[in-house]
N, C-alpha and C positions, 0 to 999 in steps of 0.2 A: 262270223262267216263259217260254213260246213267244211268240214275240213271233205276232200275230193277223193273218193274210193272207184278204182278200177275191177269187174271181175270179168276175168278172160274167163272163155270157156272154149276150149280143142272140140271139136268133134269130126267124127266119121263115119257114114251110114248108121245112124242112130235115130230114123225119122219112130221106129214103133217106142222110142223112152221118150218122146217130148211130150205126150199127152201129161205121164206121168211126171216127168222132170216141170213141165207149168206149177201142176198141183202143189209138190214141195217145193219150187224155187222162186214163185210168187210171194207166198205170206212172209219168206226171209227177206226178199228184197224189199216189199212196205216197211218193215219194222227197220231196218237196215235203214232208209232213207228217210225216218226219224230222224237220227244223227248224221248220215251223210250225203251227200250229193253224190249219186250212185251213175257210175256208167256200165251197162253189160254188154260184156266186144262175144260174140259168138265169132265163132272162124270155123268157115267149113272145110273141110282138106282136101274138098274134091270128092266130094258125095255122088253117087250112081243113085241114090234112093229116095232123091227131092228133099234132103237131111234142112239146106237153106230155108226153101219154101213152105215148110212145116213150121220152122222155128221163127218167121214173119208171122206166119196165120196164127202163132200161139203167143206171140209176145207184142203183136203191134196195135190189137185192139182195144183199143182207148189207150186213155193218159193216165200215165200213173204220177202223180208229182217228185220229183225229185229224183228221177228215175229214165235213163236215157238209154235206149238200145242201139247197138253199133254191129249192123252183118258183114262180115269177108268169107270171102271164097278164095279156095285156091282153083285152078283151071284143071288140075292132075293133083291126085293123092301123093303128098309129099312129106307124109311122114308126122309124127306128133312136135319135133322138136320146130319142125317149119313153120306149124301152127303156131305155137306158143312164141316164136317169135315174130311172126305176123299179128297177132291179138298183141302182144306187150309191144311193139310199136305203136299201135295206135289207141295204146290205152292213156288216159289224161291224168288220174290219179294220183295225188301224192300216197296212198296206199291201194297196194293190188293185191287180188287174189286169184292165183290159178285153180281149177277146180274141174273136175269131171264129169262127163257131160250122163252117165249111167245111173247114178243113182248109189255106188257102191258106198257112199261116205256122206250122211246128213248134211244138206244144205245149211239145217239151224245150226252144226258148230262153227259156222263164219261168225257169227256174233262172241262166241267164246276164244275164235283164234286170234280178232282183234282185242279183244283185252287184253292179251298176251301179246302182242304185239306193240305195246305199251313200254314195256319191258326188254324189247327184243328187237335186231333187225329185218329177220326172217322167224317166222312160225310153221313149221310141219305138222303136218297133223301124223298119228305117230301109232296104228293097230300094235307094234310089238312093245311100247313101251309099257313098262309093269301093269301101268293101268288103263292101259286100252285093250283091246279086243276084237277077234274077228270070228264073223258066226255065218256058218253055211256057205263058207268058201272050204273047196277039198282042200284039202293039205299038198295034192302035187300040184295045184296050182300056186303054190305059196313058197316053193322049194325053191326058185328063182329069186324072187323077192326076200327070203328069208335068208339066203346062202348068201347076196350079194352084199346086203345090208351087214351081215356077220362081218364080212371084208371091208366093206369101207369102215365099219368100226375102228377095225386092226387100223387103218392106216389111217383114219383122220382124226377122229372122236368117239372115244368108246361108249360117252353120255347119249350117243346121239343112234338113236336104236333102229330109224328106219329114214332108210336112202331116198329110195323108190316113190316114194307119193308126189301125187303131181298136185294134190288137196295142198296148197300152203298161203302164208297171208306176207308181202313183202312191202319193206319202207321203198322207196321212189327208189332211195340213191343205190339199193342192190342192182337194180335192172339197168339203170344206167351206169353202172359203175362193170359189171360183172357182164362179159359177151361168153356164151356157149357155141358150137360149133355141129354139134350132132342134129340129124335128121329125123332120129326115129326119141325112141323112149327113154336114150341114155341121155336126153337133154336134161331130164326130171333132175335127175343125179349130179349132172355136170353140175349143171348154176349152182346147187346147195353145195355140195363140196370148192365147187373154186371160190365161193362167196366166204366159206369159212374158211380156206387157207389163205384169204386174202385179207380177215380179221372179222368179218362179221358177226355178231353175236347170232345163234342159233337155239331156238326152245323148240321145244315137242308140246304137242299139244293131242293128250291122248286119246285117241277114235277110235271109233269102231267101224272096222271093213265088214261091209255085207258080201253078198251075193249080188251079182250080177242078175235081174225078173227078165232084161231083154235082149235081145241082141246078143253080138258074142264079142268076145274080147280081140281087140285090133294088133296084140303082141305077137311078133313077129320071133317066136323062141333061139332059134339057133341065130340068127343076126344078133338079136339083143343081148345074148350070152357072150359073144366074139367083140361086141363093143364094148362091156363092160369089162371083160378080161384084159381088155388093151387100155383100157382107160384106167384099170388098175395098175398096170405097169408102167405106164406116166407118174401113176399120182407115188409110186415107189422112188421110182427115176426122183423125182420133186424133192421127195423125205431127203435121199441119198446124197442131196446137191446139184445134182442137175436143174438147175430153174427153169432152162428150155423147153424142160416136158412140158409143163402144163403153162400154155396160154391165157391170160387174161382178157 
C-alpha cells in the first residue's frame, strides 16, 4: 500500500504564477505519485484576481493517476497562518508538505525533503544553512528573515539556521499534535518552534531561495516584525520557566 502524501499550498492573488507554477509543479507531482498517493489541497485566502479559477483551469484537466486535487477558499483574506490551517485540515496524508505557491524554492527538492524525512519529524528547507543559497533576492529583503531566524537560533536551536520558510515536509503526528495560533506569517515559525520545544526531531534541508518572476510579496513588514518580537518574548518567558507563555 502507498504510503499517503499531503501538499498544501497557501495562496493569495497569484493567478499571473500559476501558468508557471503548472509547468514546475506537474512533472514533480507524476514522479512524486510513483511512490505516493498524492493529494494537493490549494487554499485560496481570498483572492480578488480569479487566483481559485485559474488554479481549476491549470490543474483539473484530465486524470493524472494517483494524484487528487482539493480547492478551498477563504470568503475575506485572512492571512497565511488561516490558510495553512485551513489546507492542513483537510489534508489526508500521513506525510505533508507545506510549500509556496511563487515559485521562490524548486518544487523538485520535495522529493529530497522526503528522504530526509525518513530521518526526521519535520524537514525545512533551509537558504542560510552552510549549504544552501539564495540568488537574486536583495539583501533588504532578507534582513527580516535573516535577523529573525539569528533569534530564534539564540533561543531555541542554534543547528537550526532558518525560522522563516513555510517550504517544509511533516510526519502526520506534528500537525496533529502541535496547534499554532497566528494569522498572518508568524504561523511558519510558530508550528517549527513549538514542534521543537515540544521534542520533535528537526533537519534542514538546504535550498536555494530565488527571486520572486511574479507578483509581489504578500508580507505585511511592520505587523510581521511586532509578531515576531512578541513571540520571542514568550518563547524567553518559556526558557525562564514560565510554561504558560507558549501554548500547545
Amino acid at each position: 500500500m502507498q504510503t499517503s502524501l499531503s501538499i498544501v499550498i497557501p495562496c493569495f492573488n497569484e493567478v499571473e504564477n500559476i501558468p508557471k507554477m503548472k509547468d514546475e509543479l506537474l512533472p514533480v507531482l507524476v514522479k512524486l505519485a510513483e511512490e505516493y498517493s498524492v493529494q494537493v489541497v490549494f487554499v485560496d485566502d481570498g483572492s480578488s484576481d480569479g487566483t481559485l479559477n485559474a488554479f481549476k483551469d491549470a490543474f483539473s484537466s484530465g486524470s493524472l493517476p494517483n494524484i487528487d486535487f482539493t480547492y478551498l477558499q477563504h470568503a475575506v483574506n485572512m492571512g497565511l497562518g488561516a490558510a495553512m490551517r485551513t489546507g492542513l485540515k483537510a489534508s489526508r496524508g500521513g506525510l505533508i508538505i507545506t510549500t509556496d505557491s511563487d515559485g521562490t524554492y524548486h518544487f523538485s527538492s520535495m522529493i529530497g525533503m522526503l528522504k530526509y524525512l525518513e530521518n526526521a519529524d519535520i524537514v525545512t528547507a533551509s537558504p542560510y544553512h552552510p549549504d544552501g543559497n539564495v540568488v537574486g533576492v536583495p539583501e533588504y529583503r532578507l534582513v527580516l528573515s535573516r535577523g529573525s531566524s539569528m533569534i530564534y537560533r539564540l533561543l531555541v536551536q542554534w543547528d537550526i539556521h532558518t525560522y522563516t520558510c513555510l517550504f517544509r515536509a511533516y510526519r502526520r503526528e506534528v500537525i496533529d499534535t502541535i496547534s499554532f495560533e497566528s494569522h498572518g506569517f508568524l504561523a511558519v515559525t510558530e508550528l517549527l518552534v513549538k514542534s521543537r520545544l515540544k521534542g520533535f526531531r528537526v533537519v534542514e534541508f538546504p535550498a536555494v531561495l530565488y527571486r520572486r518572476v511574479f507578483g509581489v510579496s504578500k508580507v505585511k513588514l511592520v505587523r510581521t516584525i511586532l509578531d515576531h518580537l512578541n513571540f520571542q518574548g514568550r518563547i524567553l518567558l518559556y526558557r525562564l520557566g514560565v510554561k504558560s507563555a507558549i501554548s500547545f
